[in-house]
N, CA, C and O atoms as a GROMACS GRO file, in nm:
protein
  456
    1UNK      N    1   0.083  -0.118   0.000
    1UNK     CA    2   0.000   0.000   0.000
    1UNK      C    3   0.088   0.125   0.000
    1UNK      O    4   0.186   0.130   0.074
    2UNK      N    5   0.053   0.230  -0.086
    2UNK     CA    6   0.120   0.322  -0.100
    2UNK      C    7   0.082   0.463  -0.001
    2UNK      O    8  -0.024   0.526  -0.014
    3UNK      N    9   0.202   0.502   0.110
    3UNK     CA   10   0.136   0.623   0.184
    3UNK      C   11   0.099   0.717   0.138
    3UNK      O   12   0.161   0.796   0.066
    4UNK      N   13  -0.037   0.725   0.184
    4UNK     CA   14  -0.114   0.861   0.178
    4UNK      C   15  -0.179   0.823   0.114
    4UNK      O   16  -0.250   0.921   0.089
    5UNK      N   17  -0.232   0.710   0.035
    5UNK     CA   18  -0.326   0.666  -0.084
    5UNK      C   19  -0.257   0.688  -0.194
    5UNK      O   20  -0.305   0.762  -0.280
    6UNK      N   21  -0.170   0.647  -0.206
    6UNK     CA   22  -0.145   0.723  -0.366
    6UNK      C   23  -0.122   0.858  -0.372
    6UNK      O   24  -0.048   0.884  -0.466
    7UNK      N   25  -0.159   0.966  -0.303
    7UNK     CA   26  -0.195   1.079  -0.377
    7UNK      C   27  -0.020   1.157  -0.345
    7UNK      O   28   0.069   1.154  -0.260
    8UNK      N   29  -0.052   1.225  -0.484
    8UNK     CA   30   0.052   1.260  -0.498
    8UNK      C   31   0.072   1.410  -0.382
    8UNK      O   32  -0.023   1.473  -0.336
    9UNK      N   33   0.234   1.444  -0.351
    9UNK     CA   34   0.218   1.537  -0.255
    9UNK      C   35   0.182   1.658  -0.296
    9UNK      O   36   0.255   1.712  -0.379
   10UNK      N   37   0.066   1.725  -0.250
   10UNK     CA   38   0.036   1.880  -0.313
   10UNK      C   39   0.160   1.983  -0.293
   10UNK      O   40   0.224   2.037  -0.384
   11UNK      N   41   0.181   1.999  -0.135
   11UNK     CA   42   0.330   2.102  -0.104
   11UNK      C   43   0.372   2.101  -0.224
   11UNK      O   44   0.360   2.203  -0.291
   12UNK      N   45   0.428   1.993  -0.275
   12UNK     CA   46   0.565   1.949  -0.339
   12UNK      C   47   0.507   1.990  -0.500
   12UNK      O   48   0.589   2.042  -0.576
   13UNK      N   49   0.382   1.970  -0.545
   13UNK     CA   50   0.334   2.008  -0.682
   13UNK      C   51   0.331   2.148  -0.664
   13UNK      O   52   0.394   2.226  -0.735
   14UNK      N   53   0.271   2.176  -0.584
   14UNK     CA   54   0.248   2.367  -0.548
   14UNK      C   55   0.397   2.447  -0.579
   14UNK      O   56   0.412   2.563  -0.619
   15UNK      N   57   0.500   2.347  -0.549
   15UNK     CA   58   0.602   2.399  -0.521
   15UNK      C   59   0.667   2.416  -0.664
   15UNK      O   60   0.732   2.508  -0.714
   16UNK      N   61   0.626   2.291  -0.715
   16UNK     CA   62   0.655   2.290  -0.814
   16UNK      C   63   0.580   2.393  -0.966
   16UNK      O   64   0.635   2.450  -1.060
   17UNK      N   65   0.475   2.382  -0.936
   17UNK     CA   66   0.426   2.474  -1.015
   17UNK      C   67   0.451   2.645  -0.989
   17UNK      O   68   0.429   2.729  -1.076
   18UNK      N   69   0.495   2.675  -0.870
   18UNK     CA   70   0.537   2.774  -0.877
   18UNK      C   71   0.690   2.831  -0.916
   18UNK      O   72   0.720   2.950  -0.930
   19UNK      N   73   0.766   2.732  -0.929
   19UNK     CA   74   0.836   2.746  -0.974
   19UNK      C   75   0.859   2.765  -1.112
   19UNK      O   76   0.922   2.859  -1.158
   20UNK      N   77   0.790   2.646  -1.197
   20UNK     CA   78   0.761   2.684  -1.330
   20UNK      C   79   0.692   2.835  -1.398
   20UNK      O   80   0.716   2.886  -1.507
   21UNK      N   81   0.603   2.879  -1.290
   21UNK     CA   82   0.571   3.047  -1.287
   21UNK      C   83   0.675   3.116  -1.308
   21UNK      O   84   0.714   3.149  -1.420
   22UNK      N   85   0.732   3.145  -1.197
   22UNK     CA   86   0.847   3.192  -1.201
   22UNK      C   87   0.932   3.209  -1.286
   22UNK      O   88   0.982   3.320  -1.310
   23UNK      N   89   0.974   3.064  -1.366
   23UNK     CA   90   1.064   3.079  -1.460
   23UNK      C   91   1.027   3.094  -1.590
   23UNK      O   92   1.099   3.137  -1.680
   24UNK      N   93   0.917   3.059  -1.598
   24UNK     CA   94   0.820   3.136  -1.714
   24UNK      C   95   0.849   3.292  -1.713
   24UNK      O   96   0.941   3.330  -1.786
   25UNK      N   97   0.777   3.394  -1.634
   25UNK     CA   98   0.813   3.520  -1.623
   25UNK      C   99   0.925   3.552  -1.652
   25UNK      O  100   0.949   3.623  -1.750
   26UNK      N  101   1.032   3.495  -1.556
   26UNK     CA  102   1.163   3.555  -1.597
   26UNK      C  103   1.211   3.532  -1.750
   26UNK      O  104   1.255   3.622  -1.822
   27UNK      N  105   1.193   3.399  -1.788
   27UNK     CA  106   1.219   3.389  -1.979
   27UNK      C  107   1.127   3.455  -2.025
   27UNK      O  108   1.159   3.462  -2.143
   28UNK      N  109   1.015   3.521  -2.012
   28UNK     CA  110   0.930   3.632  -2.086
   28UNK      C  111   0.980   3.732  -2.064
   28UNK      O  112   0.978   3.796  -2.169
   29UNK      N  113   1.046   3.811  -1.952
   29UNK     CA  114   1.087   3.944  -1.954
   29UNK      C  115   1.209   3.927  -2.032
   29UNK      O  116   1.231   4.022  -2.107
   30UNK      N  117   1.298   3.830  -2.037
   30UNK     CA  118   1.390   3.806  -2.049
   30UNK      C  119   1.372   3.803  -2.244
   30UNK      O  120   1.470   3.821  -2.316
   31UNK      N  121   1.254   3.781  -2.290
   31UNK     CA  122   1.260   3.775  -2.458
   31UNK      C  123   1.197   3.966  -2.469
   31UNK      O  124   1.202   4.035  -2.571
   32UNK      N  125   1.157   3.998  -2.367
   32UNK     CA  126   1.080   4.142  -2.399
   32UNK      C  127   1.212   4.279  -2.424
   32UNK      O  128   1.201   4.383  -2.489
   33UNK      N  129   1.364   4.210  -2.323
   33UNK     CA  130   1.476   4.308  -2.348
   33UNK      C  131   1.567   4.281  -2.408
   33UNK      O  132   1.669   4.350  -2.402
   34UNK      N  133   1.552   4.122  -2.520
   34UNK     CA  134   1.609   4.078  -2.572
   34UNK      C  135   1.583   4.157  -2.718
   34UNK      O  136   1.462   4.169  -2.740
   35UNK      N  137   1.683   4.224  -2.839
   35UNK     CA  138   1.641   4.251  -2.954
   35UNK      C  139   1.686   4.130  -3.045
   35UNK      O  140   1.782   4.060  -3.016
   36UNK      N  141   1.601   4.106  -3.171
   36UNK     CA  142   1.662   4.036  -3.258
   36UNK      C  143   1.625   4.126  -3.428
   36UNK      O  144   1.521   4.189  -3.443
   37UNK      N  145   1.721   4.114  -3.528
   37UNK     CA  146   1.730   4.151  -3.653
   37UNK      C  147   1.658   4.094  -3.743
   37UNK      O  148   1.640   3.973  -3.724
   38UNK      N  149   1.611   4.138  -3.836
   38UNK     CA  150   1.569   4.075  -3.978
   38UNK      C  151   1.583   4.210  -4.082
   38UNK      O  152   1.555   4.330  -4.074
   39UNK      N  153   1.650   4.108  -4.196
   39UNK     CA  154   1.670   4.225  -4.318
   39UNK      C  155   1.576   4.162  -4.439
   39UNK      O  156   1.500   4.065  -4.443
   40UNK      N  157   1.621   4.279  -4.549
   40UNK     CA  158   1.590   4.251  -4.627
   40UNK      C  159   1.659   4.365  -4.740
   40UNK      O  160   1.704   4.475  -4.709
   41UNK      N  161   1.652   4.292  -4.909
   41UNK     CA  162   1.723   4.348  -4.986
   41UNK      C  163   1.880   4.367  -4.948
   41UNK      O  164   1.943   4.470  -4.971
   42UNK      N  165   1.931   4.254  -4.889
   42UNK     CA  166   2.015   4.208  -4.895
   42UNK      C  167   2.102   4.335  -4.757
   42UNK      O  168   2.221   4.364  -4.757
   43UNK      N  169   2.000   4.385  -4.658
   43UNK     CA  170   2.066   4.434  -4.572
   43UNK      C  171   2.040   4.605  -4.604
   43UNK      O  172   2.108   4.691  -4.549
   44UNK      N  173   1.938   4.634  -4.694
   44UNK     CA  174   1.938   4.767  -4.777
   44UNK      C  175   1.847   4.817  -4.640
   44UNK      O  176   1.867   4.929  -4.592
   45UNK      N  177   1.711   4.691  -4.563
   45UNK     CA  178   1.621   4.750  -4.496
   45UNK      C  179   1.685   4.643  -4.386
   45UNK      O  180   1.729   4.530  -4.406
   46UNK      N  181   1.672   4.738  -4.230
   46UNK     CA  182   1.696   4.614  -4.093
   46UNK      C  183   1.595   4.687  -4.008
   46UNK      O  184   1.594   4.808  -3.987
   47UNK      N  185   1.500   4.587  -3.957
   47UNK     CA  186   1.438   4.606  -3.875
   47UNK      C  187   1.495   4.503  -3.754
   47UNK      O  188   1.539   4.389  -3.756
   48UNK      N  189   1.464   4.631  -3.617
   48UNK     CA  190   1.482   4.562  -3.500
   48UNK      C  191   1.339   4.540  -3.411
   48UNK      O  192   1.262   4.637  -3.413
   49UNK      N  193   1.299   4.425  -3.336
   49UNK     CA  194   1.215   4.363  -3.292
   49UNK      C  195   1.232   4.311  -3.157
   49UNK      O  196   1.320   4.227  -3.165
   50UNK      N  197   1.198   4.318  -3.058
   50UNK     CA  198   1.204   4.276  -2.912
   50UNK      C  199   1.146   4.125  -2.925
   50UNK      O  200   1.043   4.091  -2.983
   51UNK      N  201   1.245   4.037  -2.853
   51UNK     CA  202   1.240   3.833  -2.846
   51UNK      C  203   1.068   3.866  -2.831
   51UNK      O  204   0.996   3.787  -2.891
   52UNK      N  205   1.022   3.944  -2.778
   52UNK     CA  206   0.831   3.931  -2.773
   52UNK      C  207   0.753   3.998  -2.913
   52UNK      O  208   0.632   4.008  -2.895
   53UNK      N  209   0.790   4.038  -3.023
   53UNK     CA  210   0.759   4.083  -3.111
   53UNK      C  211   0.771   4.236  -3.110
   53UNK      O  212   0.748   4.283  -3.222
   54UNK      N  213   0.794   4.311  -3.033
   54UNK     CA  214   0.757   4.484  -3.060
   54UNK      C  215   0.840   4.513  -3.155
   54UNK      O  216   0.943   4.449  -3.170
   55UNK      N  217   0.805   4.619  -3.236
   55UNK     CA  218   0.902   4.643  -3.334
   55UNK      C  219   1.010   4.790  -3.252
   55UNK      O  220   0.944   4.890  -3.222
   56UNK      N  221   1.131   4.793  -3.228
   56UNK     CA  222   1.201   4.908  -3.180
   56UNK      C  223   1.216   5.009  -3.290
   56UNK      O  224   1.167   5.122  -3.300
   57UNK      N  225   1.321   4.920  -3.394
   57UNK     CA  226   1.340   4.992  -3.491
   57UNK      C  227   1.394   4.990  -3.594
   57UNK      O  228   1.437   4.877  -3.615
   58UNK      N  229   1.422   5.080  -3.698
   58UNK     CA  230   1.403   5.040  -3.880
   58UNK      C  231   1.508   5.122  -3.910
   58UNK      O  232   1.517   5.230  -3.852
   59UNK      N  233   1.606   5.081  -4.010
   59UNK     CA  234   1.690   5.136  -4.046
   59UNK      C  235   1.698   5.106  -4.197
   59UNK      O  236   1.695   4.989  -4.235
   60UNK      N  237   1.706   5.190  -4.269
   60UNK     CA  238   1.713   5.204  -4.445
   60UNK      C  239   1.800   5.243  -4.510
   60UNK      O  240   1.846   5.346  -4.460
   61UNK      N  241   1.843   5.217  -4.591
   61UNK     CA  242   2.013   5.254  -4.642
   61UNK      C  243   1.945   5.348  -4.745
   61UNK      O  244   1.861   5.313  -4.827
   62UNK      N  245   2.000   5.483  -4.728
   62UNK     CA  246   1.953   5.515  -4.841
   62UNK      C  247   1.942   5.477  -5.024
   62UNK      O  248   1.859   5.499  -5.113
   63UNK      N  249   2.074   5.411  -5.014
   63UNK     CA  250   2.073   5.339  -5.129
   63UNK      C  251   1.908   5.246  -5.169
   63UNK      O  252   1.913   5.154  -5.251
   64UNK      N  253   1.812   5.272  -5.120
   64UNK     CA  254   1.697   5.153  -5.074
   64UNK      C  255   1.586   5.280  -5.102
   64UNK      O  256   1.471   5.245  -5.128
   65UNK      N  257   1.612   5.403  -5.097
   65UNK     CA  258   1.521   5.530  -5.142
   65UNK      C  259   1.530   5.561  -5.276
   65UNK      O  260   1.643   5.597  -5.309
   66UNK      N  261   1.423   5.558  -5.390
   66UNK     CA  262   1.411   5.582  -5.489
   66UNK      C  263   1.251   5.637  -5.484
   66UNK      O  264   1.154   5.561  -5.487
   67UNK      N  265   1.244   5.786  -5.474
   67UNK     CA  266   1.115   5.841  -5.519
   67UNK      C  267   0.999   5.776  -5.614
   67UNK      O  268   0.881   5.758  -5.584
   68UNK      N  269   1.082   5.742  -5.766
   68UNK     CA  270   0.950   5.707  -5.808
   68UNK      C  271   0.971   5.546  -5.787
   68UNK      O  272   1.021   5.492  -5.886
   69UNK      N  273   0.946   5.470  -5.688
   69UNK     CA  274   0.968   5.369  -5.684
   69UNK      C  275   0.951   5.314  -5.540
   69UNK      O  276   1.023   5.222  -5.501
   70UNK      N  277   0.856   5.370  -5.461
   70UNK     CA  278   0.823   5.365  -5.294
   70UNK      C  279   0.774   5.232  -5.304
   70UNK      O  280   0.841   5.157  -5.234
   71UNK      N  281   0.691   5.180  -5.360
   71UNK     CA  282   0.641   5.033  -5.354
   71UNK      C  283   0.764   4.925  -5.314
   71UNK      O  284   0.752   4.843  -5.223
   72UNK      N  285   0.865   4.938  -5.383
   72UNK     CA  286   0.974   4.818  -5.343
   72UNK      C  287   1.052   4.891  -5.221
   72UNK      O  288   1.151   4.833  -5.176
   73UNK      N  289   1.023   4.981  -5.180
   73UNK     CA  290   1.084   5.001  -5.055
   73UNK      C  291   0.977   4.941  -4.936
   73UNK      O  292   1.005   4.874  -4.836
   74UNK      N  293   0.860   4.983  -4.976
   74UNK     CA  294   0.763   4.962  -4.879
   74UNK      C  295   0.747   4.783  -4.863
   74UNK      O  296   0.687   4.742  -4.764
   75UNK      N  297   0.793   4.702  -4.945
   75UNK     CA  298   0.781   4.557  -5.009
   75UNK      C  299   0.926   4.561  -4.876
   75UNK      O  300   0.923   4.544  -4.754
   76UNK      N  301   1.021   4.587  -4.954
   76UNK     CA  302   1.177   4.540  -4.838
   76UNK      C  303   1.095   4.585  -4.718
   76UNK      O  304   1.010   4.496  -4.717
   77UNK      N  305   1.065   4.668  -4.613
   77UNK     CA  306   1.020   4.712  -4.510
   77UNK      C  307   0.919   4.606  -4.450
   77UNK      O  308   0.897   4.618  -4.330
   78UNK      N  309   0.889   4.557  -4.482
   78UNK     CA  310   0.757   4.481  -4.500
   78UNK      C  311   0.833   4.362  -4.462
   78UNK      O  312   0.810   4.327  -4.346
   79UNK      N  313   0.929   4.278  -4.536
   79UNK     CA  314   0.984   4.187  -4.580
   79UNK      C  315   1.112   4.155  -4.399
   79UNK      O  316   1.133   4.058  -4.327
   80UNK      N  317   1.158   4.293  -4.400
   80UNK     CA  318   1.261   4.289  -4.303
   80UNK      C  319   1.175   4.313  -4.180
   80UNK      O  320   1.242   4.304  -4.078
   81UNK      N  321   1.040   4.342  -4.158
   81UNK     CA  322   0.993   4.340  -3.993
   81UNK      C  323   0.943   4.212  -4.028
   81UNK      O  324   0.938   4.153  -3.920
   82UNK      N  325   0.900   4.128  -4.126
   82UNK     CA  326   0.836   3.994  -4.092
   82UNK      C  327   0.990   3.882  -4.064
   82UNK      O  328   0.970   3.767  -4.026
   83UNK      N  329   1.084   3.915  -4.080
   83UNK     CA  330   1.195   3.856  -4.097
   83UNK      C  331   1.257   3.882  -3.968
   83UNK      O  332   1.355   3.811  -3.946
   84UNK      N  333   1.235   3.943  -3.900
   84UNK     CA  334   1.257   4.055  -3.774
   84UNK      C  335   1.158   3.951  -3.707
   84UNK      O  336   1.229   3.872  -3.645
   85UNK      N  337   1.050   3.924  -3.695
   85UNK     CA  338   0.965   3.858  -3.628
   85UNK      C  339   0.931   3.737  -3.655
   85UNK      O  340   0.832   3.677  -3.614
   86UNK      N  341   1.010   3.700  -3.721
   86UNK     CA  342   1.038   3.527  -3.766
   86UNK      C  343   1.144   3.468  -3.659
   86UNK      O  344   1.134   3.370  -3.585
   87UNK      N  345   1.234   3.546  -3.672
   87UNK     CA  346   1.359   3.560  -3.547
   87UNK      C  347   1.296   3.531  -3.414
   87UNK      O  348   1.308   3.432  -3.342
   88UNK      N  349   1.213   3.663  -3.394
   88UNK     CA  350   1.133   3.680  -3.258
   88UNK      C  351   1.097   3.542  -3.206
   88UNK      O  352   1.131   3.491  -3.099
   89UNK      N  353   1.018   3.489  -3.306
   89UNK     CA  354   0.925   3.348  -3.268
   89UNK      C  355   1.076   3.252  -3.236
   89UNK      O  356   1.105   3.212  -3.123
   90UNK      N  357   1.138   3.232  -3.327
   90UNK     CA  358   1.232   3.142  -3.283
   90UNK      C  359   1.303   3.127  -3.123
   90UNK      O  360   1.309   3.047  -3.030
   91UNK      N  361   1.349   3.255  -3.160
   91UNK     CA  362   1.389   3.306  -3.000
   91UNK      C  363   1.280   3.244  -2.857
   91UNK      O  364   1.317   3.186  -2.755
   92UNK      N  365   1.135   3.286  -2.899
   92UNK     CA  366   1.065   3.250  -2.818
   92UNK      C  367   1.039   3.124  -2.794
   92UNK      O  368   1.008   3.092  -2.679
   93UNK      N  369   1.048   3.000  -2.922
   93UNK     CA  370   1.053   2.873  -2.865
   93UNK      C  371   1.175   2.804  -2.812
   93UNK      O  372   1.180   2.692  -2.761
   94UNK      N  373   1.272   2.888  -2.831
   94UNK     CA  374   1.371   2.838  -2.751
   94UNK      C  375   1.350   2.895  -2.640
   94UNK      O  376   1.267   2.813  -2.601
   95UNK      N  377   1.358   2.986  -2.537
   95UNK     CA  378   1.308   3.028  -2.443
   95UNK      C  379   1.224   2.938  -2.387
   95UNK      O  380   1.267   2.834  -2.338
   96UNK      N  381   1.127   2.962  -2.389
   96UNK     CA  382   0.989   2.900  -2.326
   96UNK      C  383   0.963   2.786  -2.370
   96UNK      O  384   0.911   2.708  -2.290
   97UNK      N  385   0.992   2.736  -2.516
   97UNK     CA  386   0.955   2.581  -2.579
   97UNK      C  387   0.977   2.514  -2.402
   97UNK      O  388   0.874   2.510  -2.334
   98UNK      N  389   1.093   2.472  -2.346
   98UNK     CA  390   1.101   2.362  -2.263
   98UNK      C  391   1.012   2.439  -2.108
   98UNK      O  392   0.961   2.394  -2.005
   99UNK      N  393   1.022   2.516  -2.142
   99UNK     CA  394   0.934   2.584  -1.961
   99UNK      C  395   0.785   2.530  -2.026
   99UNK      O  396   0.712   2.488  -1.936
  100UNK      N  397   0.745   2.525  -2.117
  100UNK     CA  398   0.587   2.518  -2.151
  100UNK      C  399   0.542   2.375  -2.167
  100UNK      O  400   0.429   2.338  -2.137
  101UNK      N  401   0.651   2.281  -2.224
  101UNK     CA  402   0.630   2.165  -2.231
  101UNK      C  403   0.626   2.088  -2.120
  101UNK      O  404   0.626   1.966  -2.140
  102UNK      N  405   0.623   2.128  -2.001
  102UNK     CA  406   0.599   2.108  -1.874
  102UNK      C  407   0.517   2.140  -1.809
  102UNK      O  408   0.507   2.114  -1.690
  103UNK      N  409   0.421   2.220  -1.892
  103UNK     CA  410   0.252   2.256  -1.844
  103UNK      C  411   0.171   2.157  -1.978
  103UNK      O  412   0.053   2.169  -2.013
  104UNK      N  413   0.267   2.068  -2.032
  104UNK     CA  414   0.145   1.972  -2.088
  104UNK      C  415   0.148   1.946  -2.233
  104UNK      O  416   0.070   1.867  -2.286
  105UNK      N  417   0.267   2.034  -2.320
  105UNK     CA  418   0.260   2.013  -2.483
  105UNK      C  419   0.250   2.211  -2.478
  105UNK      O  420   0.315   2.302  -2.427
  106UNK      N  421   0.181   2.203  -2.526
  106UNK     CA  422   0.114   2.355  -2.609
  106UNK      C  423   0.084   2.403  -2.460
  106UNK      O  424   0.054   2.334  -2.362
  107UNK      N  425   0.103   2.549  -2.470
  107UNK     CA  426   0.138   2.651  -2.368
  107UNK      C  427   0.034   2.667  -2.272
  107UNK      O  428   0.033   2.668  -2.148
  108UNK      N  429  -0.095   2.685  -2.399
  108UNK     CA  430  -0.243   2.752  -2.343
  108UNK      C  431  -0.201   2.879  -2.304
  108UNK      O  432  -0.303   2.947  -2.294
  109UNK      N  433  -0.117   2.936  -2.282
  109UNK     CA  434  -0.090   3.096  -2.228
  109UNK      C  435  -0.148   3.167  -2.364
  109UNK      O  436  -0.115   3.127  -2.475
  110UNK      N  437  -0.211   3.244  -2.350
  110UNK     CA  438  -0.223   3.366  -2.456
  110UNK      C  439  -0.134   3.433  -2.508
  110UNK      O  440  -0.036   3.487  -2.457
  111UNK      N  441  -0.173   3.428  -2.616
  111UNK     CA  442  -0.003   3.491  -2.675
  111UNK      C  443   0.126   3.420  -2.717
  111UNK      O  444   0.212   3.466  -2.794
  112UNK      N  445   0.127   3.283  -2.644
  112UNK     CA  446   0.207   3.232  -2.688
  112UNK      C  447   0.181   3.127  -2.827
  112UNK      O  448   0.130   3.018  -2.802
  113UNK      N  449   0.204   3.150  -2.925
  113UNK     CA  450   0.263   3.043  -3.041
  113UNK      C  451   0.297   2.907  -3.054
  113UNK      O  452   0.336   2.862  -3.162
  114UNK      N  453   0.285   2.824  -2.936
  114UNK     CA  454   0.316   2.721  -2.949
  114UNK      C  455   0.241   2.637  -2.812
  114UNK      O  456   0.258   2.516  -2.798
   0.00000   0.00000   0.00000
């Protein structure tokens, strides 16, 4: 017979789940002051992006400015924040992928991607 009935120890789950809190938060703040890059046109457009998606900021070579021709700038711009936030996501399943797979597979947190 197993003590206590079987049941597993709460303290010790409580304890445990709060810990996984914990280290959840800290790898979320921890992707929010993290920046990551994505270009495009070969580095003509760089957008910067916080490990949580925000966009900080955009940098354009002028070589990448042509008046009659805003559409392919606006296309690279476009191209380098989704590339910028392709990064982001990665970043974030490394981060959190193994903290989340310990609440069960898939996150259920809002917001999170996986």
């Amino acid at each position: 017979m197993i003590p206590g009935g079987g049941q597993p120890n709460m303290q010790q789950l409580l304890q445990q789940a709060q810990k996984m809190q914990q280290d959840l938060a800290r790898a979320q703040e921890e992707l929010a002051n993290t920046e990551v890059d994505g270009q495009a046109g070969g580095g003509l457009v760089t957008a910067t992006v916080t490990g949580s998606g925000e966009l900080r900021a955009l940098r354009i070579d002028p070589k990448a400015v042509d008046p009659e021709d805003t559409e392919t700038l606006a296309d690279l711009v476009v191209a380098a924040v989704q590339a910028a936030n392709a990064n982001a996501q990665t970043l974030q399943q490394q981060k959190l992928g193994p903290l989340t797979q310990g609440l069960g597979g898939g996150s259920g947190i809002p917001g999170m991607p996986f």
